[in-house]
C-alpha positions as CSV (number, residue, x, y, z in Angstrom):
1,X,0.0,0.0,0.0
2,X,1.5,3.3,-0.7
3,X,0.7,6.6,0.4
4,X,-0.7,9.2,-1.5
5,X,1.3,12.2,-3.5
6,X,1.9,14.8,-0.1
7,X,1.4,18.0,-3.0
8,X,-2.4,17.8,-3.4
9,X,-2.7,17.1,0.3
10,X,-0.9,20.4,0.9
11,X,-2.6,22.6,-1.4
12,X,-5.9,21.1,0.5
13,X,-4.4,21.9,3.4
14,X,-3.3,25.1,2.3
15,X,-6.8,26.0,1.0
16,X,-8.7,25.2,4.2
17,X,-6.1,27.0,6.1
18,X,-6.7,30.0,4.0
19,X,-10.5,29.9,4.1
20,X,-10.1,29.4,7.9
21,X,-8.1,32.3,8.2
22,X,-10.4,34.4,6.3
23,X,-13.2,33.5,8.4
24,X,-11.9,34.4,11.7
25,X,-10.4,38.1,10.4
26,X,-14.3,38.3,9.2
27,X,-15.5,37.4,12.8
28,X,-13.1,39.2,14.6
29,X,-13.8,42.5,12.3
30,X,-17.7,41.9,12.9
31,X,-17.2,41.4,16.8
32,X,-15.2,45.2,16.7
33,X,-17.9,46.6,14.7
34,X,-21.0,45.7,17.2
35,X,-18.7,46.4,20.1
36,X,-18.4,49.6,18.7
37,X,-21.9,49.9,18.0
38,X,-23.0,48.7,21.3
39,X,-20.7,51.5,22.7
40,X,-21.8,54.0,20.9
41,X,-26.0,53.2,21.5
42,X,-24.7,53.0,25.1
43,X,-23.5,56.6,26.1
């Protein structure tokens, strides 16, 4: 049995990575935004 070709494993890996990474600057950016809004509708 041999193991598959480690390149289009990586660029999988890579991909996911990516998209993961995207997400999270995309939640973090929303959680700044409604802190700021909740800020602001607070004072």
């Amino acid at each position: 049995m041999t193991l598959p070709d480690p390149d289009p494993i990586r660029g999988r890996q890579k991909g996911r990575a990516l998209v993961m990474g995207l997400a999270l600057g995309a939640f973090v950016v929303l959680m700044f935004f409604v802190s700021i809004a909740k800020m602001s509708v607070g004072s």
